[in-house]
N, C-alpha and C positions, 0 to 999 in steps of 0.2 A: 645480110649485111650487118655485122656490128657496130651499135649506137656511137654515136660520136662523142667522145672526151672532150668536154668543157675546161678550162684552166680553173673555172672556178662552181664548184657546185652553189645555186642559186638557192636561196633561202626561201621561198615558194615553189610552189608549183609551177611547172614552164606556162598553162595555160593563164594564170592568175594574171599574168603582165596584159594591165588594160587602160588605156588611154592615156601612154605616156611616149608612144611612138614618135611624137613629134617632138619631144621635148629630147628622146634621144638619139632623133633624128640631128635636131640642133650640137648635142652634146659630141656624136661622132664627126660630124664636122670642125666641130672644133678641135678634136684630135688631129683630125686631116690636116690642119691645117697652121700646125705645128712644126711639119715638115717646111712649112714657107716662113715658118714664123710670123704670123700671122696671130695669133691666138695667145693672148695676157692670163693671165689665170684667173680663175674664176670661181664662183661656190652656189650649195644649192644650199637654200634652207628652206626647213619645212619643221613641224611637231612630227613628236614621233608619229609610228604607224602609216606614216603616211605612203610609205613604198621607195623613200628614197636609196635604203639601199640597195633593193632588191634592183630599182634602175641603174645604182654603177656597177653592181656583178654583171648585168645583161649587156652594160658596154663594154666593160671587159669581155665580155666570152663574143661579142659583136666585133670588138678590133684587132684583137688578137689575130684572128684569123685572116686581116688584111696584111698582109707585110708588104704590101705594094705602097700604102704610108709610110712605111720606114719610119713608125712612132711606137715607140714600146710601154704600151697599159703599166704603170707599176701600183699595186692596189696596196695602201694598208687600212686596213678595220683597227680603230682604235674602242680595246675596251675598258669597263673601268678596273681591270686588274689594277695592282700597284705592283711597281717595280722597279728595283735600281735603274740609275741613269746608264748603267754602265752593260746590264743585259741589254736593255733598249736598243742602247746602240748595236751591238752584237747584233742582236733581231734584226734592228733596221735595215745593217751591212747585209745580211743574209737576204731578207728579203727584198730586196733591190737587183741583187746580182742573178739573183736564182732566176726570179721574173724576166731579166731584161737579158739575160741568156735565153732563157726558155721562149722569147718571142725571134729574137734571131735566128734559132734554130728550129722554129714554130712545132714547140713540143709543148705538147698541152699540160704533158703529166709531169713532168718538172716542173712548170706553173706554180702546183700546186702540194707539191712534194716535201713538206717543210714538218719536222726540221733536216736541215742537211748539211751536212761537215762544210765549211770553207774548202777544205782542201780536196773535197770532190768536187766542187766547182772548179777551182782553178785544175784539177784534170782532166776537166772536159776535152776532148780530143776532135779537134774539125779545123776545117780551112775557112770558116767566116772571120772574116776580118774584124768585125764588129765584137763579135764574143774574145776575140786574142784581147783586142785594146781592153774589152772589158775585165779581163782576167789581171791582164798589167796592175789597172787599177787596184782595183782587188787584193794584189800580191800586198802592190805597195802599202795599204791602209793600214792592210794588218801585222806589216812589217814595222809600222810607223806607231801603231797602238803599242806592239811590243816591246818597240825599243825606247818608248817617250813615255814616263812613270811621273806625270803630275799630281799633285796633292789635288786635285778635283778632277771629275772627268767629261766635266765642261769643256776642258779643254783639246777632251777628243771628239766630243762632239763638235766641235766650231767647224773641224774638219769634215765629221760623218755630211753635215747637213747639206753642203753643198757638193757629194760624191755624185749626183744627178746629174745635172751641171756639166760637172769636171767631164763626167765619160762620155755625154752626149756631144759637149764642145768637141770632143778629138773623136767621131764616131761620126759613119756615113748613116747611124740609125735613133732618133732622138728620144726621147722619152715626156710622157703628160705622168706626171705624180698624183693617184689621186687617195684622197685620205678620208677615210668615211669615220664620222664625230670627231671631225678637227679639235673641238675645246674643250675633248678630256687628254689633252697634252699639255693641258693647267695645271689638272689636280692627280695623273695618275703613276707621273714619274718622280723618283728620291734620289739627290746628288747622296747615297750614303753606300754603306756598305751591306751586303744581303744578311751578317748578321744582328745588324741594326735594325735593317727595315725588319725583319723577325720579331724583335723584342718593341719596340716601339708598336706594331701591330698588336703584340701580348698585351700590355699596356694601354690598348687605344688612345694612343698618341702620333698615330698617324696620320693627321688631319690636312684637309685641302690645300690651307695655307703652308703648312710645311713644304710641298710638294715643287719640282723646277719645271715654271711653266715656259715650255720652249716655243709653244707661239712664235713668239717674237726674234726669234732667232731664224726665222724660215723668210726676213726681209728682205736678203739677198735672192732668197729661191725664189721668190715671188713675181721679181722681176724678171725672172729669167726667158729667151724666147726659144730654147731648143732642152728645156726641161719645165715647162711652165705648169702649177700648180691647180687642181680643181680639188676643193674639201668641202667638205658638207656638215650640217649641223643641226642638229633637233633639239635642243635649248636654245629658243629661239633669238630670245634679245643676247645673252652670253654669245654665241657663234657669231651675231651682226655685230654685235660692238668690239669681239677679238678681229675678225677680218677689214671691218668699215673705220676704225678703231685706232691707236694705240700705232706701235711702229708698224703697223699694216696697214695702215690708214691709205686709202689713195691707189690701193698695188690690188686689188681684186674689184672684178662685176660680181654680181649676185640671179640668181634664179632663184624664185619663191617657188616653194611646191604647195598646192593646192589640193584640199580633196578633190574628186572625181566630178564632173557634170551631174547631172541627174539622171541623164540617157546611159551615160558611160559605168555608171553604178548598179543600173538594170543589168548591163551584159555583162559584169564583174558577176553579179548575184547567179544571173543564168549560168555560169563559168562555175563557182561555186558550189553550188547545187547540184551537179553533175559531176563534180571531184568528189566530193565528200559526200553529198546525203542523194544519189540517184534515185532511192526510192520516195522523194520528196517531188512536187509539182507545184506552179506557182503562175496561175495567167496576168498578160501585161499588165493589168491596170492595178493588181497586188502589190506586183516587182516595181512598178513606178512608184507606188506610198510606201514601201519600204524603204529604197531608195531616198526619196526626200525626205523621210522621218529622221534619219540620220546624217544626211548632210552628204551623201554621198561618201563618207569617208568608207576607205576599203577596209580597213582595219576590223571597223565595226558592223562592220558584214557581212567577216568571215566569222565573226562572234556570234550571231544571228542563224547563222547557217550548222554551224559545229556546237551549239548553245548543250549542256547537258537537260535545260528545259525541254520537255517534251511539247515540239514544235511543228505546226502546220506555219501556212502562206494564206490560208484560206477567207480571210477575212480581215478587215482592220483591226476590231477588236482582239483577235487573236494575236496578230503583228502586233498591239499597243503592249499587249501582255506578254508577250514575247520578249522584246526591248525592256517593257518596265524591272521583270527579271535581271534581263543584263547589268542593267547598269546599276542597280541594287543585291545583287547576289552574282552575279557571272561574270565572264572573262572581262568586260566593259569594267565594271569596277573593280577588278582587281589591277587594272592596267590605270588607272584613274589613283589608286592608291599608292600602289608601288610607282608611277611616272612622277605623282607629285611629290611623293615623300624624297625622291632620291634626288631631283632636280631644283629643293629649294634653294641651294647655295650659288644655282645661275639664276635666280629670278631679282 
């Protein structure tokens, strides 16, 4: 039997996913229940590392496969590339349609199949209803961008933003938007032209504050009940005070992610240990002070386990020395360097 086609390949290992079952257990329900309208939009925040996005790829590849919801996953990963307002949107419109075709006609591999012409989309060729209306769409926006030549492209974003919305309202199949690092839509889009943003990059003159933080333009999607929002954020106060915030203020719940228990970090390590260093060995009462030495965070355990320090399990004092490496010469501090160097402008 050939393995089954994910829409989204998972940034871990399938086994790595460890005690977060219930929280996306919580989080497919809330999908579910999208179709009743029933479900406001919502957000996780966590620091990094923490496994948050690896839990919305797992709900995506978890909901996809229900189309008995009649709720179409649309995922965007936001990263801190920089780029015209005006690819953005392009992107966006793409990535929307491709997705929300690709679940009405529960094809995994179009999911993920990007980049892809608009106009192979709109000839997609079937009798679901849901994918025609979506094509309409579609036809229209880009008819709409070609034929409407503003001097900013602001103004074709006002439109893009709430294309969600629009096709779920006229669609027997809805959509949850979910957007993983909400608040680099602050700093990582430019109302300019791509040979600007080019020379202004030459120059490093491309700074934060330059940038069109569209945030605040997703007011209207926020509210919405048959396209309703979940985005996530690891800058932790920047993400709560964009959502909890400002023209957001009031239109999103929140979920805090947490490191791992203490027990729950033991069977990550065992999980661990068995992907990557099989010929390593670790009895419970090791894997329990390794665990608590570090807080249970998973991050710092796959650092522990994959460390290029030449590493046993075998006693505390080795485990002390183990750790004291990391976080002084290993992937711990380097993620400790680079996390705080690049995330002072949200602190």
């Amino acid at each position: 039997m050939s393995e089954r086609v994910f829409p989204i390949e998972e940034c871990m290992a399938y086994d790595e996913f460890t005690d977060r079952v219930e929280l996306l257990r919580e989080l497919e329900t809330w999908i579910k229940n999208v179709r009743y309208k029933r479900s406001g939009s919502t957000s996780i925040i966590s620091p990094r590392r923490m496994g948050k996005t690896v839990l919305l790829e797992r709900l995506v590849n978890t909901v996809f496969f229900k189309p008995e919801y009649k709720v179409a996953p649309i995922y965007f990963g936001m990263g801190i590339e920089k780029v015209t307002l005006k690819a953005f949107i392009m992107q966006y419109i793409e990535t929307f349609f491709r997705q929300y075709i690709a679940y009405c006609l529960q094809e995994p591999e179009l999911y993920n199949a990007s980049p892809i012409s608009m106009k192979k989309l709109m000839e997609v060729e079937t009798n679901n209803n849901d994918v025609k209306n979506a094509q309409k769409h579609l036809c229209n926006i880009i008819s709409f961008i070609e034929t409407n030549h503003y001097d900013s492209d602001i103004n074709h974003w006002k439109h893009v933003v709430r294309l969600p919305e629009q096709v779920a309202r006229s669609s027997d199949t809805y959509a949850a938007i979910i957007i993983d690092e909400f608040q680099e839509m602050k700093f990582t889009v430019y109302n300019t032209s791509d040979e600007k943003l080019i020379a202004y990059q030459a120059k490093g003159l491309l700074t934060d504050q330059a940038a069109t933080d569209l945030t605040g333009s997703y007011r209207r999607m926020s509210q919405s009940r048959v396209a309703p929002m979940l985005v996530s954020g690891s800058a932790v106060t920047m993400i709560f005070k964009t959502v909890m915030g400002g023209p957001l203020g009031g239109r999103f719940g929140f979920r805090y992610v947490k490191p791992l228990s203490i027990p729950d970090g033991v069977t990550l390590l065992y999980h661990l240990i068995r992907i990557y260093r099989s010929d390593l060995s670790i009895q419970p009462e090791m894997a329990f002070y390794t665990s608590s030495q570090v807080g249970g965070h998973p991050y710092y355990l796959y650092c522990l386990v994959t460390s290029l320090f030449e590493q046993n399990f075998d006693s505390r004092d080795v485990i002390d020395t183990l750790i004291h490496y990391e976080i002084t010469k290993g992937k711990i501090f380097g993620f400790w360097q680079t996390h705080f160097q690049s995330n002072r402008h949200y602190m």
